[in-house]
N, C-alpha and C positions, 0 to 999 in steps of 0.2 A: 853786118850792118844793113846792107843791102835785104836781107831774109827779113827783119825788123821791119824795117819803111815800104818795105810792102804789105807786109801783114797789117800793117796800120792802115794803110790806104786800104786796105781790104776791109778796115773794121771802119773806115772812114764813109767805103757806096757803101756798108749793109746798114751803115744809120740810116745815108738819106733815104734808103728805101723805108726802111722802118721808120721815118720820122713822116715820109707820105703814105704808109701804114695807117700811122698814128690819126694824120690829118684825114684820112677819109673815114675810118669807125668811128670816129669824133663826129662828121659828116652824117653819119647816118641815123646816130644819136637824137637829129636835131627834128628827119624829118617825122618819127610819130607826132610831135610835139604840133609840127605845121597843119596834119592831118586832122589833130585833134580839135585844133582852133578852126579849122576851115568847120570841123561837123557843129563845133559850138556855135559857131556863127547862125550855122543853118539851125538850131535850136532854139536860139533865140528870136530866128526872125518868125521862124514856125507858131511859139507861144505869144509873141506881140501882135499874130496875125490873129491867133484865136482867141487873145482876149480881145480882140477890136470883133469877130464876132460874136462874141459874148455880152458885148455892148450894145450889138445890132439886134441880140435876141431881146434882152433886157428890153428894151424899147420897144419892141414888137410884141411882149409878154403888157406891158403897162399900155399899150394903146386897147389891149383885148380887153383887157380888166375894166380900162375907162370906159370899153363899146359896151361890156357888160353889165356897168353899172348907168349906163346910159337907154340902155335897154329897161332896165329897172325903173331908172326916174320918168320914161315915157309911160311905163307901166302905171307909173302910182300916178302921175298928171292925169292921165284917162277914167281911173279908178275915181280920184276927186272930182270929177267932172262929170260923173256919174252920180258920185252921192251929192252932189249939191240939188238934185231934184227930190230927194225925199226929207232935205232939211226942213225940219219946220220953227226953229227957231232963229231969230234975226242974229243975235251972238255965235252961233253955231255955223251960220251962212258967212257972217262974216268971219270969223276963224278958220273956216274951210277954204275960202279964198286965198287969205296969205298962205296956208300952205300953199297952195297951188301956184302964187307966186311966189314963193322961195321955190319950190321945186322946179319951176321954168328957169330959175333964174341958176339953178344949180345944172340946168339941163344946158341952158348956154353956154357955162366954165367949162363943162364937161368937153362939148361941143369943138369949145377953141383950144382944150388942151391934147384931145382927139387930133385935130387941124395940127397944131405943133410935132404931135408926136408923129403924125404921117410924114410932116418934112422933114422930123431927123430921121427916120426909117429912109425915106427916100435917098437920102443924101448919105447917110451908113451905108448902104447897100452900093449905090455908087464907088462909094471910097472902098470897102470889100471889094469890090470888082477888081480895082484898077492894083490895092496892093495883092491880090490873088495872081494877078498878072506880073507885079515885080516878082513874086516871089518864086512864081515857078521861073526867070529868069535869073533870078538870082541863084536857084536850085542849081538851074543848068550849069551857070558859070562856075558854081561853089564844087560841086562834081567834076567840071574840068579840069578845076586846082588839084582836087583831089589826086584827080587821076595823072595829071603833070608830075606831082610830087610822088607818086606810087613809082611811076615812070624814073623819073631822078634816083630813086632810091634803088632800082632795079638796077641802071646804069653804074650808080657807086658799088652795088654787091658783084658787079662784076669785073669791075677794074680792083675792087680788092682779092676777088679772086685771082687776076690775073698776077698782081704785085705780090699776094703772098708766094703763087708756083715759082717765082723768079727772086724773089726772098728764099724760101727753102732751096732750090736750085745751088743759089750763088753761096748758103751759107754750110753746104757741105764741102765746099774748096777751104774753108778755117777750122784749122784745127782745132778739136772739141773742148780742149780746155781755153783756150783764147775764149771762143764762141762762150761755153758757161760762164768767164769771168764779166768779158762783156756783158752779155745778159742779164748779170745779177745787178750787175752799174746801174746799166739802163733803167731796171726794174725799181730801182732805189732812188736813183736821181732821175727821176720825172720825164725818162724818155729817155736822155742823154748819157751817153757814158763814155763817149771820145769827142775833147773840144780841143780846138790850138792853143800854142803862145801866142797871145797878143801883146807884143813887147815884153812885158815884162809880165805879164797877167795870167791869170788862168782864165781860158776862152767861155769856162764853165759859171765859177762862184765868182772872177773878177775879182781874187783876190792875189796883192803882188807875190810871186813866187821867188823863192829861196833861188840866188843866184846860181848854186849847187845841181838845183832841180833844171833849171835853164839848159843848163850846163850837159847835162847827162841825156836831159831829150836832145838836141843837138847835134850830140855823138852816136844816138840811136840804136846803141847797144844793146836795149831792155826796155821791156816797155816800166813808164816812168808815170806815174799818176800824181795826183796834185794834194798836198797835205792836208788841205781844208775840202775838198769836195768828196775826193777819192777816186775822182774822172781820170780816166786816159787821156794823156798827152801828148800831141804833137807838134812837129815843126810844119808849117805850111811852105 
């Protein structure tokens, strides 16, 4: 009986080690996943930063175009203003004029949409500044994580190494068929493969056990498993 209730406790530490096994590769599982979000972060801030100067170009492309066509319309005002001295017809002086005033007067739109486009250049370039400056802060901090959780992860692959040398250690003192039967439990039912009686329960599926089954864990003659799980059972 005595050979029994120990072998059980014996398959009872190699869970907990194996079930805080369990809990750290699960652990580690989690941290690509954090690394990957810290780089997307830094992805998206990257492409909201370059389409904000994408917008600063746009604007600085359309002020050039407006200087260009601004250049043009001084052009033709001066051109008209030239031919108005070999007109020789009154209709023709007068027609030559209103161009000349639509063209001043297209010279002025120009003028103020020029003026507009300098203050949103001005104030784009500004706000580029200040988010070029979040963003290599943000860099900085997003790379800390990074490296925080590198760090974390490094700390978990070594504490699982140290639990697996003291997992295989502890689990050549059971003998090998125990150890296989275990095993296959575990591997079957979701980690678990030795749960108590709880009252009348199985520790495992929670479901009421055969007073019979009670009865025989108890007396600890054999190991005794549970009709509806197929877990190891013992007496606490």
């Amino acid at each position: 009986m005595a050979d029994i209730r120990e072998k059980l406790q014996q398959l009872v530490k190699l869970q907990e080690k194996d079930c805080a096994l369990d809990a750290l590769r699960k652990k580690t599982k989690d941290f690509p996943a954090q690394i990957e979000s810290e780089k997307g972060s830094m992805v998206r801030l990257r492409a909201e930063f370059e389409e904000k100067k994408g917008k600063l170009t746009q604007y600085q492309m359309k002020r050039k175009e407006k200087e260009i066509e601004l250049d043009s319309k001084e052009g033709q005002i001066k051109k008209h203003n030239m031919e108005l001295n070999s007109i020789k017809s009154n209709d023709a002086y007068k027609a030559l004029l209103a161009e000349i005033a639509k063209a001043k007067n297209d010279k002025s739109a120009l003028e103020n949409e020029i003026l507009e486009l300098m203050d949103l250049v001005e104030k784009e370039s500004a706000q580029i500044k200040e988010e070029e400056k979040k963003l290599k802060t943000k860099d900085v901090e997003i790379q800390a994580n990074i490296g925080r959780i590198q760090n974390e992860l490094k700390q978990v692959e070594e504490q699982i190494a140290v639990l697996e040398k003291e997992r295989n250690e502890f689990s050549v003192t059971i003998p090998k068929d125990i150890l296989s039967r275990y095993d296959y439990i575990r591997e079957s039912r979701g980690g678990v493969a030795i749960v108590p009686v709880e009252g009348s329960d199985c520790g495992g599926c929670h479901i009421v056990l055969r007073p019979q089954i009670i009865n025989d864990v108890c007396k600890g003659q054999d190991f005794i498993t549970c009709d509806s799980c197929s877990r190891i059972l013992y007496k606490k």
